[in-house]
Biopython code that builds the backbone (N, CA, C, O; Angstrom):
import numpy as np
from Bio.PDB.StructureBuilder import StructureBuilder

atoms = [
    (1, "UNK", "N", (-12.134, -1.508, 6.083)),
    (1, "UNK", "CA", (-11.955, -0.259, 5.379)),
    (1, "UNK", "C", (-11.860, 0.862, 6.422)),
    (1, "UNK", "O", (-12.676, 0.921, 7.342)),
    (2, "UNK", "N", (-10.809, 1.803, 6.275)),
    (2, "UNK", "CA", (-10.746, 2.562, 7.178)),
    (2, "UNK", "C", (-11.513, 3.937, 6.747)),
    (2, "UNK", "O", (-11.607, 4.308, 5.577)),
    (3, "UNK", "N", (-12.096, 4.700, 7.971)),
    (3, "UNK", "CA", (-12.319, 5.947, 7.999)),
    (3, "UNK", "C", (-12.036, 6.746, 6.939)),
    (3, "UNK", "O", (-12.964, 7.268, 6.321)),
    (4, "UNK", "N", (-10.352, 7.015, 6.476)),
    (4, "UNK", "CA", (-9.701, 7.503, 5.220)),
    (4, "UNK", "C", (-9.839, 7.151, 3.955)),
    (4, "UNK", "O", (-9.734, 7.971, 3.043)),
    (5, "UNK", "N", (-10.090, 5.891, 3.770)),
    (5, "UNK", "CA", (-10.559, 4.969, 2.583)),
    (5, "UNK", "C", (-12.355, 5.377, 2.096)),
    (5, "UNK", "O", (-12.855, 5.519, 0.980)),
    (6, "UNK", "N", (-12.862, 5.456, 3.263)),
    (6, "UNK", "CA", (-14.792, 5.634, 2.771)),
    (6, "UNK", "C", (-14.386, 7.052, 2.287)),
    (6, "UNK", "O", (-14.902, 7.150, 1.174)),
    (7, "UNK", "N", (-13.713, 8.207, 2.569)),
    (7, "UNK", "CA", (-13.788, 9.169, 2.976)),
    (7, "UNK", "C", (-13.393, 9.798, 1.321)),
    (7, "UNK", "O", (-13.906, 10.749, 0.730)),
    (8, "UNK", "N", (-12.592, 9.118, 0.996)),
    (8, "UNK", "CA", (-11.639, 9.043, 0.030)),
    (8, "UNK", "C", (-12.797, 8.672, -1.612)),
    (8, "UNK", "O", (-13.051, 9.332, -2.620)),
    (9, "UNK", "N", (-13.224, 7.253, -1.100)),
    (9, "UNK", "CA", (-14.190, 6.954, -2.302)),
    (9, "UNK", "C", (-15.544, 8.118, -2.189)),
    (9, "UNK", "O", (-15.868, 8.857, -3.119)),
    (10, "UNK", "N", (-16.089, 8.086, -1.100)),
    (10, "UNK", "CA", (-16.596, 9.701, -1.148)),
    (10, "UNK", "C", (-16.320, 10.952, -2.004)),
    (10, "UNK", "O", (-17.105, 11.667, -2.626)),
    (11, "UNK", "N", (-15.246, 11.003, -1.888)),
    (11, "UNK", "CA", (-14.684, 12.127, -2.681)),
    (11, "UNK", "C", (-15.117, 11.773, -4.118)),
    (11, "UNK", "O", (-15.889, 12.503, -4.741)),
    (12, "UNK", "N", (-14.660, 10.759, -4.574)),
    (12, "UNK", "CA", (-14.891, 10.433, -5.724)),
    (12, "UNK", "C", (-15.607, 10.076, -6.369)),
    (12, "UNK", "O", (-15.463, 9.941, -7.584)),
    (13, "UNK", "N", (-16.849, 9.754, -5.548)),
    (13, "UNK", "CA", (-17.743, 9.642, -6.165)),
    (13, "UNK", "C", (-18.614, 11.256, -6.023)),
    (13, "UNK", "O", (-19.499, 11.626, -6.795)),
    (14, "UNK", "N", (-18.208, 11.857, -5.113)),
    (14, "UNK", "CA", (-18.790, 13.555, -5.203)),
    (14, "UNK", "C", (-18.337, 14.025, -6.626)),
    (14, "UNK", "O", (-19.016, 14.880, -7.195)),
    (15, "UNK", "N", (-16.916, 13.365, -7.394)),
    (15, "UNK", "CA", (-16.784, 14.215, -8.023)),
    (15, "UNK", "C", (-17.025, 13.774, -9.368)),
    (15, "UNK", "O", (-16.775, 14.506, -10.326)),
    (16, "UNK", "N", (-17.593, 12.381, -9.518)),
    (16, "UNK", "CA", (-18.745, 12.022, -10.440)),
    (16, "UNK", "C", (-19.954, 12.345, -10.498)),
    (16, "UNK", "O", (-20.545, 12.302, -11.577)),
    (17, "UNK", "N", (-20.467, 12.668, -9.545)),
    (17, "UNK", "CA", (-21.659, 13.882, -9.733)),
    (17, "UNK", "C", (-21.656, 15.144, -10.242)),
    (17, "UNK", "O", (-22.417, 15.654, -11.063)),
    (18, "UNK", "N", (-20.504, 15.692, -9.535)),
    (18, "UNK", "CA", (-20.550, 17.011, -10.426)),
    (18, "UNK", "C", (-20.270, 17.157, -12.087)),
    (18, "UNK", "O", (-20.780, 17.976, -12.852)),
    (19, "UNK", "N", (-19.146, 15.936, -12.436)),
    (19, "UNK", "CA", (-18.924, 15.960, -13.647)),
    (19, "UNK", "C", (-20.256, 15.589, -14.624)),
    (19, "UNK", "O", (-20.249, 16.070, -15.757)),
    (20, "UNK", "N", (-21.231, 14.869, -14.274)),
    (20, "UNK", "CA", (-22.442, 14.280, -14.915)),
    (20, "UNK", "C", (-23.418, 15.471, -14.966)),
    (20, "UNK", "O", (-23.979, 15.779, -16.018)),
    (21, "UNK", "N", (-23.596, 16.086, -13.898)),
    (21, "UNK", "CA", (-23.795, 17.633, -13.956)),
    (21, "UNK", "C", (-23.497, 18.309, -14.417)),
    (21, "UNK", "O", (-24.368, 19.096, -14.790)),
    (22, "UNK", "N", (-22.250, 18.579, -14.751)),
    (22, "UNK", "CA", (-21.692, 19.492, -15.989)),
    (22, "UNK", "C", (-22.223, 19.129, -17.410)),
    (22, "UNK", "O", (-22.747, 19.907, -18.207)),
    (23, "UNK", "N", (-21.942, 17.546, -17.605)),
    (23, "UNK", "CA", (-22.469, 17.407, -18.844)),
    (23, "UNK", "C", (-23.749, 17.205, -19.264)),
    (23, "UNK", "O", (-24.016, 17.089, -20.460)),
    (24, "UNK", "N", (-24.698, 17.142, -18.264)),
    (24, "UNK", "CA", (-25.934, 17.645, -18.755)),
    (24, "UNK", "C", (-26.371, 18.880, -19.058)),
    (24, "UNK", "O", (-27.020, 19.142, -20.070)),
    (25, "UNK", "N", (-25.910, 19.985, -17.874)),
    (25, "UNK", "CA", (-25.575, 21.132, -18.810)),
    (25, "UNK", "C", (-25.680, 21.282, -20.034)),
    (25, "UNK", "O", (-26.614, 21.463, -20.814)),
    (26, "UNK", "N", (-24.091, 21.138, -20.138)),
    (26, "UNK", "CA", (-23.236, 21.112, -21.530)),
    (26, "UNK", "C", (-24.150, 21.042, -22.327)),
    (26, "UNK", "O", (-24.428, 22.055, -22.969)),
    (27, "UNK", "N", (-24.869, 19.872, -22.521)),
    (27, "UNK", "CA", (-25.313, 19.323, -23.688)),
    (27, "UNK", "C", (-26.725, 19.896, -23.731)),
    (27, "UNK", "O", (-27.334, 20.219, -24.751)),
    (28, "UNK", "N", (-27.200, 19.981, -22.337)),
    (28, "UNK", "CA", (-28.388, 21.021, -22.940)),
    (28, "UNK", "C", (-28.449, 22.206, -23.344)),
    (28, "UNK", "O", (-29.358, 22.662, -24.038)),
    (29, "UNK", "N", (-27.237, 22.954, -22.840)),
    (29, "UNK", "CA", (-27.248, 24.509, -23.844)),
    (29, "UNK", "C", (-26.512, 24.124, -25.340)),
    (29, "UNK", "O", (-26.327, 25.144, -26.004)),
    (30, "UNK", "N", (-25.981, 22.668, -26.116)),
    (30, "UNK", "CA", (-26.141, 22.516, -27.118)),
    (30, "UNK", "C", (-26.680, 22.520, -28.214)),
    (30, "UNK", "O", (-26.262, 22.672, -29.362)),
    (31, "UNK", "N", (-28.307, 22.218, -27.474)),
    (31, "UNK", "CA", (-29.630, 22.298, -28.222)),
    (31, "UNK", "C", (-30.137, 23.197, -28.062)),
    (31, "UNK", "O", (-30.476, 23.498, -26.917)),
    (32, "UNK", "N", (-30.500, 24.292, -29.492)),
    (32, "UNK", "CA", (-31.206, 25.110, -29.292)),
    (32, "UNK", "C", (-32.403, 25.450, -30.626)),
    (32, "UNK", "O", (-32.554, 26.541, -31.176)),
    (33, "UNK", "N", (-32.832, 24.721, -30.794)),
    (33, "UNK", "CA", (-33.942, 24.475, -31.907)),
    (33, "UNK", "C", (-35.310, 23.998, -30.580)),
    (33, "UNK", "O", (-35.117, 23.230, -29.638)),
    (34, "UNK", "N", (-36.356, 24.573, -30.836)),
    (34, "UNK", "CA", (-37.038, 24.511, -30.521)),
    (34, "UNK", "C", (-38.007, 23.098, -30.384)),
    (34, "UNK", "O", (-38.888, 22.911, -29.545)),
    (35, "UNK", "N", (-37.633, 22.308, -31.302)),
    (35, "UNK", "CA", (-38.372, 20.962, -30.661)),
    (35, "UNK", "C", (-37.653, 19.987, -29.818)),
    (35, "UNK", "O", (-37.906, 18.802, -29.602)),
    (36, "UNK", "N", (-36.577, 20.846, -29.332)),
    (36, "UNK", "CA", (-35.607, 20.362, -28.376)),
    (36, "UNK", "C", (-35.530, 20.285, -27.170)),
    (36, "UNK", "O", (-34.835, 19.611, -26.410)),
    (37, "UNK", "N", (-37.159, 21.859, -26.892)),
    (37, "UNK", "CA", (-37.492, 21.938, -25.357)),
    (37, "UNK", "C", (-37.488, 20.906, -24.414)),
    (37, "UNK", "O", (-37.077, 21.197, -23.291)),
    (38, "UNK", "N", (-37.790, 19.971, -24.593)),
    (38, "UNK", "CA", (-38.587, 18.929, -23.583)),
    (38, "UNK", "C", (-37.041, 17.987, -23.244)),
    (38, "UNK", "O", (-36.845, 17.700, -22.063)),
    (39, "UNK", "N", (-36.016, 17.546, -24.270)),
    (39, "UNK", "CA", (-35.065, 17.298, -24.157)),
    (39, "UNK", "C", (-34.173, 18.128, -23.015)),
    (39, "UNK", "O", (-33.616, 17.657, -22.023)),
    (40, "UNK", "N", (-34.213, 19.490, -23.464)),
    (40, "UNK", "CA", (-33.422, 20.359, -22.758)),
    (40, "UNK", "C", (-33.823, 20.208, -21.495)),
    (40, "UNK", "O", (-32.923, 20.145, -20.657)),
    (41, "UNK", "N", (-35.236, 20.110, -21.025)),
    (41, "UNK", "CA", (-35.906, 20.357, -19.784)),
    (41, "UNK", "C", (-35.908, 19.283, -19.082)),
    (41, "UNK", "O", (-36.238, 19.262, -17.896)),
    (42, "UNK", "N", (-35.405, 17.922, -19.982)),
    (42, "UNK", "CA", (-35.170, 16.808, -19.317)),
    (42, "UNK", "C", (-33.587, 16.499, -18.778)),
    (42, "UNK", "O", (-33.302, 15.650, -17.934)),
    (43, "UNK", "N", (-32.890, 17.153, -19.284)),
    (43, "UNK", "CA", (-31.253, 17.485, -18.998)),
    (43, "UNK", "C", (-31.025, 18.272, -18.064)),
    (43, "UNK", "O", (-30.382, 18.071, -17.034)),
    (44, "UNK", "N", (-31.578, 19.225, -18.429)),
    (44, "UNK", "CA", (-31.681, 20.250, -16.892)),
    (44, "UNK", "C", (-32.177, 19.779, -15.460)),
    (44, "UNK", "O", (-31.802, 20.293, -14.406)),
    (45, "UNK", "N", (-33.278, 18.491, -15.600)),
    (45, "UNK", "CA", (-34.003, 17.944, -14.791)),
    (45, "UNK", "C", (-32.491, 16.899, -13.645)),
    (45, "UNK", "O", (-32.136, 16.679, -12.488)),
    (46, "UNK", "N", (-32.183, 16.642, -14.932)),
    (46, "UNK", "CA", (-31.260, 15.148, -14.668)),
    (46, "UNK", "C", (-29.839, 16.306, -13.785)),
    (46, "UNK", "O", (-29.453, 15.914, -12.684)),
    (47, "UNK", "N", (-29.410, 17.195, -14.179)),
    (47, "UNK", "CA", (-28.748, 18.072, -13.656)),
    (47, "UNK", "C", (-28.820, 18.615, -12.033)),
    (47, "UNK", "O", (-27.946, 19.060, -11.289)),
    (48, "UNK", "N", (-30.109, 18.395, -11.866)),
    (48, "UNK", "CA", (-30.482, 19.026, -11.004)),
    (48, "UNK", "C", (-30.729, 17.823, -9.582)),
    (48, "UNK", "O", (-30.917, 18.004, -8.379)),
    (49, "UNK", "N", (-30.628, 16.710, -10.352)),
    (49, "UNK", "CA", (-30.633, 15.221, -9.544)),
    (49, "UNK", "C", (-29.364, 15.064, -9.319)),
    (49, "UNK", "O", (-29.043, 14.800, -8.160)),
    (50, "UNK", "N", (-28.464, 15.163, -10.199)),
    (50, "UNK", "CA", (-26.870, 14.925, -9.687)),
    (50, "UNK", "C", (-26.687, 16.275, -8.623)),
    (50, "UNK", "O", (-26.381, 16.105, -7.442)),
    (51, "UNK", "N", (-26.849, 17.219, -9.037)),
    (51, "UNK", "CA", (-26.456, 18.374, -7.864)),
    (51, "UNK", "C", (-27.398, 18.009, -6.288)),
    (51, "UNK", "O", (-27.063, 18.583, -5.252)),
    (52, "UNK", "N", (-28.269, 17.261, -6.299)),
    (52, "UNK", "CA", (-28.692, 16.796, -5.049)),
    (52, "UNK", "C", (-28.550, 15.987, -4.377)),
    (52, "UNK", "O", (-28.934, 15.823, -3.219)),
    (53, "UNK", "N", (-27.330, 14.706, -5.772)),
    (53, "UNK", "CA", (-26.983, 13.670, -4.971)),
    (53, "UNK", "C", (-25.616, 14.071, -4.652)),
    (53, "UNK", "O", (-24.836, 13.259, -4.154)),
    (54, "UNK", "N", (-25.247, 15.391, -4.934)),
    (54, "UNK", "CA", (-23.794, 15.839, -4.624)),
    (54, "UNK", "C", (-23.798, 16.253, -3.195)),
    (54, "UNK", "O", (-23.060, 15.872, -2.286)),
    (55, "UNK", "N", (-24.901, 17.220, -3.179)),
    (55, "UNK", "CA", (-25.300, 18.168, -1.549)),
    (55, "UNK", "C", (-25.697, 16.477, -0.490)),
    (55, "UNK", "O", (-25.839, 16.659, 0.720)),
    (56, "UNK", "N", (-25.805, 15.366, -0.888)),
    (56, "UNK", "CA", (-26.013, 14.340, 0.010)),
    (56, "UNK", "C", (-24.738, 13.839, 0.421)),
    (56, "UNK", "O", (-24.418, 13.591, 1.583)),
    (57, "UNK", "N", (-23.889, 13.677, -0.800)),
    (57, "UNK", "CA", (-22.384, 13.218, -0.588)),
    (57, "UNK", "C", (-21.758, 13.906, 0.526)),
    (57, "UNK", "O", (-21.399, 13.540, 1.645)),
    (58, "UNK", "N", (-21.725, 15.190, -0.206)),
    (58, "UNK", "CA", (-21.091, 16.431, 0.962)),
    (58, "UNK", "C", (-21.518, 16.225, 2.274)),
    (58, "UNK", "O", (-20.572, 16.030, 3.037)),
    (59, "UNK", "N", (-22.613, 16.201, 2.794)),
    (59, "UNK", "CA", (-23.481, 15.654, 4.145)),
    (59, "UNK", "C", (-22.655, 14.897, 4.778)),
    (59, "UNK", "O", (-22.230, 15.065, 5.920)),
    (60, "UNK", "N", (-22.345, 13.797, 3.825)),
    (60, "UNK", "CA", (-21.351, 12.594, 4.836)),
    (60, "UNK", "C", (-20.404, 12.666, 4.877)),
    (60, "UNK", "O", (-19.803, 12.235, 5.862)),
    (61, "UNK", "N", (-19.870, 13.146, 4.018)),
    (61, "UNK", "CA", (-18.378, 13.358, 4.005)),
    (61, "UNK", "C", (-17.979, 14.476, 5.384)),
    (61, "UNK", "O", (-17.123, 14.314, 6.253)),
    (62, "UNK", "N", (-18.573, 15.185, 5.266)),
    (62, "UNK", "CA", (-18.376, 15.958, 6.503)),
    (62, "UNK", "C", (-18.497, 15.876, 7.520)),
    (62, "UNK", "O", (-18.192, 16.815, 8.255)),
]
sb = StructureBuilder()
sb.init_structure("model")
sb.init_model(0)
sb.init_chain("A")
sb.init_seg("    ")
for serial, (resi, resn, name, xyz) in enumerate(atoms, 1):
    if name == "N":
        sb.init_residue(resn, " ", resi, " ")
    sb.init_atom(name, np.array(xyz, "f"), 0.0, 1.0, " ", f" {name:<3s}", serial, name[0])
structure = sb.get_structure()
């Protein structure tokens, strides 16, 4: 596998993180009834794990 090829699936998998990130988002500003907190706070949580496995991607890729 060349250099261009890792570099490449890199990319793509950076940009499955961000999209999984978006949709946790998404779906947590969906819910807004109050026994929904803990849900929401668990989406936001999970959000916040893809945006860190994104800032790791980026690391190597670069």
């Amino acid at each position: 596998m060349t250099i261009e090829q890792i570099i490449k699936l890199l990319n793509l998998d950076l940009s499955w993180e961000y999209a999984a990130m978006i949709q946790y988002i998404q779906h947590a500003s969906m819910l807004t009834a109050p026994q929904y907190v803990a849900i929401i706070d668990e989406g936001l949580q999970h959000a916040r794990d893809e945006h860190e496995h994104a800032v790791k991607l980026s690391d190597k890729i670069q």
